[in-house]
N, C-alpha and C positions, 0 to 999 in steps of 0.2 A: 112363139114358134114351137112347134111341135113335132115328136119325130118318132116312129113305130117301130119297134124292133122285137119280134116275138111276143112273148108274155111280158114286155116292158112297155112301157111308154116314157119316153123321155119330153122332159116341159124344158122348156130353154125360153128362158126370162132376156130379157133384151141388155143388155153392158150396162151397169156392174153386177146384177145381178147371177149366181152362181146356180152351174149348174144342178138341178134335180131330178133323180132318179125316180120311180115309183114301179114297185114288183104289183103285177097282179092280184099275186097270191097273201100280200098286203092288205088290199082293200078288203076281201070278206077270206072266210074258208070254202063259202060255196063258189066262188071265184076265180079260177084255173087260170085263165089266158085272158087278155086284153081282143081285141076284136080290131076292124078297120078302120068302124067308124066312128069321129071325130065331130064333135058340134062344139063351139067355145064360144068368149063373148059376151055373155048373156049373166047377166046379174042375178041366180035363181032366187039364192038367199038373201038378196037387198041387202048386203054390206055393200054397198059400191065399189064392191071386187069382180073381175071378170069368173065365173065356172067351168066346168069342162065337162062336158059328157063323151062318155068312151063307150061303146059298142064290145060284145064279144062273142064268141062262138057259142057260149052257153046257152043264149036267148038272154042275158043278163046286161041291163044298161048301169055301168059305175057314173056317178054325180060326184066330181071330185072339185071341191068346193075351195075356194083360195081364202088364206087368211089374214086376218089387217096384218100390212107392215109396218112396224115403228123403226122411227129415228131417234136413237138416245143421245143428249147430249151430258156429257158430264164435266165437271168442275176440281179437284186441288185445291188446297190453299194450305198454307204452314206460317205461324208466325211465331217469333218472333222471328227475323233473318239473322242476326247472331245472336248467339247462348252464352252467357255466362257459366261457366262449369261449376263456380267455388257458388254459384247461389242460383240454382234450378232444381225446386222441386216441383215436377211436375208444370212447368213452364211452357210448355212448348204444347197449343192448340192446332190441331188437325181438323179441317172441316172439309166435306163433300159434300156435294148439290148435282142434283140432276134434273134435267127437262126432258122431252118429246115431243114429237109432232107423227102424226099419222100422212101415209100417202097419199091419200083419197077422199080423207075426209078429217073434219076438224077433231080438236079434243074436248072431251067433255067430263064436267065434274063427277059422274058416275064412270069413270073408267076406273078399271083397279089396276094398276098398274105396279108391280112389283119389283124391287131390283135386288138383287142380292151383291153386296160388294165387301173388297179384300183391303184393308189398307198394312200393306209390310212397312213398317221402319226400319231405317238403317237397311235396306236391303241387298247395299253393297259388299258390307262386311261380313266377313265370315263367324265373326262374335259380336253379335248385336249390342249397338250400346245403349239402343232405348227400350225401353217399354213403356206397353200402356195401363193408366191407372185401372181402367176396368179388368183384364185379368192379368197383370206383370208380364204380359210375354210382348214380343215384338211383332207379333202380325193378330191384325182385328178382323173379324167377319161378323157382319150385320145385314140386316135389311131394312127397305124400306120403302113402303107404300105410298104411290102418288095417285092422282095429286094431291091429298089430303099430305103428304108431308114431300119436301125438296132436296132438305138438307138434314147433316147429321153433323156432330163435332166432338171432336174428342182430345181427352189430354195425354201427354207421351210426359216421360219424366226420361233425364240422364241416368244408365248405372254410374257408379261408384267405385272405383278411382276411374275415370276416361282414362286411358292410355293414349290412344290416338286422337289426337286434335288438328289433324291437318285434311283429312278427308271430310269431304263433308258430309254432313246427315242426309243421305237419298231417302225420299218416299214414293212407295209406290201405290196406286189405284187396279184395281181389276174389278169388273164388270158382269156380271151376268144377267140374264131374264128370269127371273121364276115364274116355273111353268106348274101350273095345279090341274096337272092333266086328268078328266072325269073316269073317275070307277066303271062308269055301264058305258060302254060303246054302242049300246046297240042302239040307244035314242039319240036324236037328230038335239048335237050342242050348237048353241048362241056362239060362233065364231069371233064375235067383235068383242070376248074376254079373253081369246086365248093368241095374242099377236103373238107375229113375233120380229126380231132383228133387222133392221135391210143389210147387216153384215155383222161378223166376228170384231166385237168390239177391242181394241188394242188397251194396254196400260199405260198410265200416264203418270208422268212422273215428277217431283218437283225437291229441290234441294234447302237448307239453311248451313251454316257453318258453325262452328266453336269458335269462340273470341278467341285471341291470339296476338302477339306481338310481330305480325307481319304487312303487307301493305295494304292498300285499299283495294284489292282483287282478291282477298282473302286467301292469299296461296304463297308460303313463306321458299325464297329463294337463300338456299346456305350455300358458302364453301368452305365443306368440312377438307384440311389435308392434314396429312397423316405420313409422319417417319416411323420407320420400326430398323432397329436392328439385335442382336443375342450380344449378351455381356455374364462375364463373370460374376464371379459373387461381391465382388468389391465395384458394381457395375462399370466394369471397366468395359467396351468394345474388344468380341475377340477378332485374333486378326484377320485381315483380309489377302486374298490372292484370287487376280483372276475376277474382281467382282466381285466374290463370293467368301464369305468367311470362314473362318477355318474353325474344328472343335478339334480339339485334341483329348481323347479319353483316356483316362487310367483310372487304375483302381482306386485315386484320393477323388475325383471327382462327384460332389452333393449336389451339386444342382447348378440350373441354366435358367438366365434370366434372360426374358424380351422385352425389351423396353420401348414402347411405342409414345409417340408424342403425338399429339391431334391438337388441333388447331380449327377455328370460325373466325378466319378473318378477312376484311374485307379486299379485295384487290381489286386491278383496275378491269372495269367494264362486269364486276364481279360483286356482287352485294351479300353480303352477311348475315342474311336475318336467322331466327332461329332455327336449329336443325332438333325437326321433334322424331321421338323415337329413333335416336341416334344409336346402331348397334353393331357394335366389332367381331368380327365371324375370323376364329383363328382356326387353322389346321395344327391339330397336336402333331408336334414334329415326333417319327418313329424311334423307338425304344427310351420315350419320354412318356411321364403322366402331370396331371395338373395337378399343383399344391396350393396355392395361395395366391391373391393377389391385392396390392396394393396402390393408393392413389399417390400423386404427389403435385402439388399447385406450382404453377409456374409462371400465373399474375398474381395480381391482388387477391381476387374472386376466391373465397373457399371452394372446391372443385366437391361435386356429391359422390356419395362414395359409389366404387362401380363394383358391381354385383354379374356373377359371373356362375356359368352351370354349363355340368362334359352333357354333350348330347351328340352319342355316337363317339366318331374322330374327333369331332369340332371341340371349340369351346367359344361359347356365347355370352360375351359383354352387352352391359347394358350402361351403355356412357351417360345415360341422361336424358329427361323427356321435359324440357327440351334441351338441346344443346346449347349455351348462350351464345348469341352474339359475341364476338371479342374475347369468347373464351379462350384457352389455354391450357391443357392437362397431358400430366407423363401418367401412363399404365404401364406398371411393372410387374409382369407375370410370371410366376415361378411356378420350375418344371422340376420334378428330381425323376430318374434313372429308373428304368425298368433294368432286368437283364440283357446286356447289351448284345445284341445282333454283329457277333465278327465278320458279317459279310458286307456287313452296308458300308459302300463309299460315300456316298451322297445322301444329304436332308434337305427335303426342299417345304419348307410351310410357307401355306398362304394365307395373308391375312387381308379380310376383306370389309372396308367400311361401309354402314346402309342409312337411310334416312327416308320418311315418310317426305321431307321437304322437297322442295324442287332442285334436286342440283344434277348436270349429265353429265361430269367428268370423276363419279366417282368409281375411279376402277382398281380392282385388287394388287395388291403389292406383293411380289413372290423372292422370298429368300433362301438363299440355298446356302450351306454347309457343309465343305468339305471333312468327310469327318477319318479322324488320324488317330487311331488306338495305338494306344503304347500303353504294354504291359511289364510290369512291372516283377520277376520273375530272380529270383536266386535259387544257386544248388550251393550245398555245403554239406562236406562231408564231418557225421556227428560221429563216427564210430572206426577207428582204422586200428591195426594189431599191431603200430609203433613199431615191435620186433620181431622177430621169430629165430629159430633156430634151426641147425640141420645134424645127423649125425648117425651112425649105425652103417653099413653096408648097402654098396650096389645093388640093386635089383631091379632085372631086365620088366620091358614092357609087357612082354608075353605070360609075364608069373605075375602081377598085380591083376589082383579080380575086384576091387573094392576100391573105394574114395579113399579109405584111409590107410590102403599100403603104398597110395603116392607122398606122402608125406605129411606135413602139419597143417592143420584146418588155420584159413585167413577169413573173416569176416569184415567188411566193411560196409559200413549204414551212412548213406546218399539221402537228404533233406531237401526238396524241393518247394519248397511256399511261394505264395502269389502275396505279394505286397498290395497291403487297400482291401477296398471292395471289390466282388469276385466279375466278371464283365463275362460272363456265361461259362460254358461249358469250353472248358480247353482242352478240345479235341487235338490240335494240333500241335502242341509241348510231346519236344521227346527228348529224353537223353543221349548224347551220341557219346560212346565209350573207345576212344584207342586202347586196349588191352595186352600188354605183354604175354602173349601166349609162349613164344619158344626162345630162345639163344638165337644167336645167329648163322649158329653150325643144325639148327636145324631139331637142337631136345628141346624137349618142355620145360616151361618154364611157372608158370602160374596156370593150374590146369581147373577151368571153369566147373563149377557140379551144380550152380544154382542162383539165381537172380529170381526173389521177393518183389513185388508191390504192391504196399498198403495205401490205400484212398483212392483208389480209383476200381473203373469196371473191371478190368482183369487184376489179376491177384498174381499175375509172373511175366515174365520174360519169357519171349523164344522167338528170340531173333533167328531168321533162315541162314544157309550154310553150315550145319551142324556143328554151330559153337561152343554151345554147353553140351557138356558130358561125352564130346565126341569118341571116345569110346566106348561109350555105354556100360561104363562100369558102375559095379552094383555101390547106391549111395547109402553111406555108412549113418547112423544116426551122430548130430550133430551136438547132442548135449553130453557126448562120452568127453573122457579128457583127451586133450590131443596140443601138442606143442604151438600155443599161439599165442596172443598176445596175456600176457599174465599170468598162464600158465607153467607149470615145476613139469620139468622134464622124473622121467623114469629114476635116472639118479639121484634123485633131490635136486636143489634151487638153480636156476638154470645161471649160469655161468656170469661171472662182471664182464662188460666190456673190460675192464680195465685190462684183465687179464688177458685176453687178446691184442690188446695193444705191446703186450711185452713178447708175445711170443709170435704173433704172424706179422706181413710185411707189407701187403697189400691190401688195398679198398677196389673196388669194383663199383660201378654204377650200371645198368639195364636200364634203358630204355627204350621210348621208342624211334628216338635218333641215335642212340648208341646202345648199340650191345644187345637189343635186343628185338624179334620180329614181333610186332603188332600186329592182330586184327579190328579189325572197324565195323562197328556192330549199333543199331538202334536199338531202343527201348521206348516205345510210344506211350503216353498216360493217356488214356482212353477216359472219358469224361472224370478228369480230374475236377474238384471243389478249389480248397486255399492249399491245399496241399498233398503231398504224397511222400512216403519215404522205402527206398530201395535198398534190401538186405542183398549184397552181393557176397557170393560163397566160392571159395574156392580153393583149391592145395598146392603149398608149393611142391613140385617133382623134387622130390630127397636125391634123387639118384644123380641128378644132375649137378645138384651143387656139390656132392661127393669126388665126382668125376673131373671138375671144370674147375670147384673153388675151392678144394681143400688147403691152399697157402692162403687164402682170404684174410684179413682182418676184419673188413664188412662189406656183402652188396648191396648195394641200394637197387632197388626193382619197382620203376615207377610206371603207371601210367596214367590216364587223363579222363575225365569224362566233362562230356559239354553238355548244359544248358540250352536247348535253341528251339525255332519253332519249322515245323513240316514246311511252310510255303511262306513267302511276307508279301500277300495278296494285299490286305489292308493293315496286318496290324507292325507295330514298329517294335522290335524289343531287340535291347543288348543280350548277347550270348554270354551267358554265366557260366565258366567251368574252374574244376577244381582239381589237384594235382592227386593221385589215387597212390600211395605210397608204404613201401615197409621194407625195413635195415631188416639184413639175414646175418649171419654169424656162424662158425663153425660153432659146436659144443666143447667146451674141457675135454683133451682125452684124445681128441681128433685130430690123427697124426700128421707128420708132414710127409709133404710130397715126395716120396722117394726115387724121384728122377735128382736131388741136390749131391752133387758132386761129391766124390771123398774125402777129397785133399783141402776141402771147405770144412768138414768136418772135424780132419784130424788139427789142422791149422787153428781152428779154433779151440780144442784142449788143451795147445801147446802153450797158447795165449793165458790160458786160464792159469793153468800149471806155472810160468815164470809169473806171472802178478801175484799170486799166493804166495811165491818165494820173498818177494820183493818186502811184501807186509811185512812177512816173520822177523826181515831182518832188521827192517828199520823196527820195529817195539825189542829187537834185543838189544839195539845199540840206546836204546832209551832207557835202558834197565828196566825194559818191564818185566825181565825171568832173572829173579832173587834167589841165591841158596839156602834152605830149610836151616843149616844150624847157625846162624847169623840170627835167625825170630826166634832162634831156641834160647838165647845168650840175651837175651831182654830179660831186662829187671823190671819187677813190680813195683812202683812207686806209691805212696800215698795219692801224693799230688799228682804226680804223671808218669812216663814210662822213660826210663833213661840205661843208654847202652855202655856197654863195661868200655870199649873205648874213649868214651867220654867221662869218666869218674875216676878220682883221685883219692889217695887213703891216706888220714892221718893219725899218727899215734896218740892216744887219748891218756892220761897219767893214770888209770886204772885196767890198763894193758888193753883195753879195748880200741877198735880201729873204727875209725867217721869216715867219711866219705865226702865228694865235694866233685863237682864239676869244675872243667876247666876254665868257660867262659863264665859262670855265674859262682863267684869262691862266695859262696852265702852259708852261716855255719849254721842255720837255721832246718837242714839237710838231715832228715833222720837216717838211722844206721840201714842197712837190709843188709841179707846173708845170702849166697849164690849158690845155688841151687846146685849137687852134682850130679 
């Protein structure tokens, strides 16, 4: 059938045949337009194909001449149907065969007939595991002349290691006609060399398998299952709430183990065969990296080792190719610690098993992690001024221009360290200070000039409500001498307690429950490391304790600073605080109060006065006051000293006179002479 449309002519071949188009300007260049008239039918060129004559406006008759159709038959084959993996070189023949038949007419041994064809192995896979011996690659292209030849055959060989052996080997066939279309068009060609198609020949395809320990349909059914849960280092299970396990983080924490157990075994209605290309798809839980992993057998079976690589998030096990029958293995994989994320509540990984083999219930296992940071956090004060002193005269607020006409410089150094390894940036550590700023009649007491911080982003304090220095007086340099802890006063050595304790009557304690008014003030450590330490400066008000504590024997002036964190969103820490202290004392010299009554005064001379009497007279009743000419009236003895009331005189027969004591008459007594 045939159908006219402008410079077209459309041929329309009867079902299945496709339709054909033909431009005019196709068949010559002197050629423009088709014309109306049609003659067909007619056999011009005795191929016993019908021809077409086509008419056109030019005076130009086109002879459009039809050419053999061929029917191609073609053939497949692959053998062996299983392969041996451990013993195939080149094992595996490939053979293709083709036939024909014409429409119209027979075929005959002068036809040349050509085919050009494709054979792909393996053309499922995305990494081909065969090739062929003639050029190593996995897709051949050949030809081949009929009918002097049919067939062709060829050898394919396995690579080396197979990894997959559960899919099977696809081969595929594609088809063409080669066409050896003539150079000169202008002379009239033999049609019955140049056929072609009665349609778009399709690919065909044909399969063999990999031997295997699976059943006689060549397709291995496993069921792999699989426990997982996070254990300590001593693989202990951590604990549970809620379903979901709990991490508890501080700064000792080295690492977190996942211990998975996998299993091929058989159950009921459920068969076990080998799972090939068996592989464990973890999700790296956040603020965790991979470290290492190890096997561990849990039957008989030595279990192979499983090999394991970060790709991306993941991390990618490789359990075994294949996985055995009636196997049994623990993976225990170990994770250590990035810098921890203080925001994360929740860890959820998912672990997901895969297998080339046939099984449909293998579906991902998801674990979640409540995770509970506790940090681990002390303050301790290294540096405080033990004492100080006060002394010299009142002086109003109006006449101090300087830090150091309020009185004696206090330093105290505040140690903050993080115990363990550091679990990021601790933004959220700050110290909270109750501070003794005034009495409670409303003077100064401990007057701030300055708060230091080493190891962190800021390098001071300033806290709001103008707590430091709120007079703005001018700050005195701090390495002059000035009355603080170790420090020698003006006068020389600064006074004993002791001597205090004899002469004043009272102690005093300031604080911030008694005696004295505190303010409450923060100090933030802005990305602190392990540590940080806080120089706090400050004077006591001389005038005050002049005023308030000149009967003192000691005040004690404490206050407090705490350890704590800005918000407890996720992380868990005890509050560290330490008690901020220092004993004040008048100086030697520094009088007493002269509001103490008179008759207190005179009453206690009078006291002194008869006790003094009292002494004198017990040591006279003791003979301790002897009259001068009673030691003048001692004799010098040889031997010893003897007093003229106790010596005795005898007359000697050469008129001289001996001597002799009363209690001891010993004549052995030499003479002396008494002195006038």
């Amino acid at each position: 059938m045939c159908e006219e449309s402008g410079s077209r002519l459309r041929h329309l071949y009867p079902l299945p045949f496709s339709l054909q188009v033909i431009h005019g300007r196709a068949v010559s260049h002197r050629f423009t337009t088709f014309g109306y008239s049609l003659s067909g039918g007619h056999d011009v060129d005795g191929n016993k194909y019908p021809d077409l004559l086509v008419g056109s406006l030019d005076h130009t008759v086109a002879l459009l001449r039809t050419r053999p159709v061929l029917h191609l038959t073609k053939t497949l084959r692959v053998w062996p149907d299983i392969v041996d993996p451990n013993n195939c070189d080149f094992c595996i023949q490939v053979e293709v065969c083709f036939s024909y038949t014409f429409t119209s007419r027979e075929t005959s041994d002068n036809d040349n007939i050509t085919i050009h064809f494709i054979v792909i192995a393996d053309v499922t896979s995305l990494e081909p595991r065969l090739h062929f011996h003639s050029n190593r690659q996995s897709t051949f292209s050949g030809f081949l002349s009929m009918p002097k030849n049919q067939c062709r055959t060829l050898n394919v060989g396995l690579k080396s290691p197979v990894l997959d052996r559960v899919r099977p080997l696809m081969f595929s066939l594609n088809v063409s006609l080669y066409e050896n279309i003539p150079e000169k068009r202008d002379t009239v060609q033999d049609l019955r060399h140049l056929p072609v198609l009665n349609n778009i020949p399709k690919p065909i395809r044909t399969q063999i398998h990999i031997q295997k320990a699976c059943g006689s349909d060549n397709y291995c059914h496993s069921n792999l299952q699989m426990r997982a849960h996070f254990t300590d280092d001593h693989q202990r299970p951590l604990p549970t709430q809620n379903n979901s396990q709990i991490l508890s983080i501080n700064g000792s924490i080295d690492q977190l183990y996942l211990e998975v157990n996998i299993s091929n075994s058989p159950t009921q209605g459920q068969p076990a065969e080998d799972a090939h290309n068996s592989l464990l798809n973890i999700s790296i839980p956040a603020m965790f990296r991979f470290s290492g992993v190890r096997t561990k057998k849990l039957k008989s079976a030595e279990p192979e080792p499983v090999q394991c690589s970060v790709e991306g998030d993941s991390l990618l096990c490789e359990l075994g190719n294949p996985f055995r029958s009636n196997q049994e293995v623990q993976v225990l994989i170990r994770f250590q610690p990035n810098e921890i994320n203080l925001d994360i509540r929740e860890i959820q990984t998912v672990i997901q098993l895969s297998t080339l083999s046939e099984q449909a219930d293998v579906s991902p296992v998801f674990i979640s992690m409540l995770v509970k940071i506790s940090l681990q956090a002390s303050l301790t004060l290294v540096g405080a001024p033990g004492h100080a002193s006060f002394s010299g005269h009142v002086t109003g607020e109006s006449a101090i221009k300087g830090t150091e006409d309020v009185g004696g410089l206090l330093v105290f150094t505040l140690q903050v360290h993080i115990h363990g390894k550091r679990l990021g940036h601790h933004d959220n550590l700050q110290v909270l200070f109750d501070w003794p700023k005034e009495v409670s009649n409303g003077k100064w007491l401990l007057y701030l000039t300055e708060i230091q911080i080493n190891g962190t982003s800021n390098s001071g304090c300033f806290p709001p409500g103008n707590v430091i220095n709120p007079l703005n007086l001018m700050l005195s340099e701090e390495n002059r001498k000035r009355r603080s802890l170790g420090e020698q006063g003006s006068d020389g050595e600064a006074p004993s307690p002791l001597l205090h304790l004899l002469n004043q009557r009272k102690s005093y304690t300031l604080d911030c429950s008694h005696g004295a008014k505190c303010v409450t003030f923060v100090c933030p450590l802005i990305n602190m490391r392990n540590s940080a330490i806080l120089t706090v400066k400050a004077r006591l008000w001389n005038s005050t304790m002049i005023e308030d504590y000149s009967d003192a024997r000691t005040v004690m002036i404490g206050g407090r600073a705490t350890l704590m964190l800005q918000n407890n969103r996720t992380i868990n820490m005890d509050s560290d605080s330490t008690a901020i202290e220092v004993l004040v004392y008048p100086e030697a010299g520094q009088g007493l109060d002269a509001s103490v009554p008179l008759w207190i005064l005179v009453l206690s001379i009078l006291t002194g006065v008869l006790l003094l009497a009292g002494i004198c007279f017990l040591l006279w009743k003791c003979g301790f006051f002897v009259h001068e000419r009673e030691w003048r009236a001692a004799a010098i003895h040889q031997g010893r000293i003897v007093g003229r009331a106790n010596q005795l005189t005898e007359a000697n027969g050469d008129g001289t006179s001996s001597f002799r004591t009363q209690k001891t008459p010993k004549h052995w007594v030499s003479s002396w002479a008494e002195k006038e």
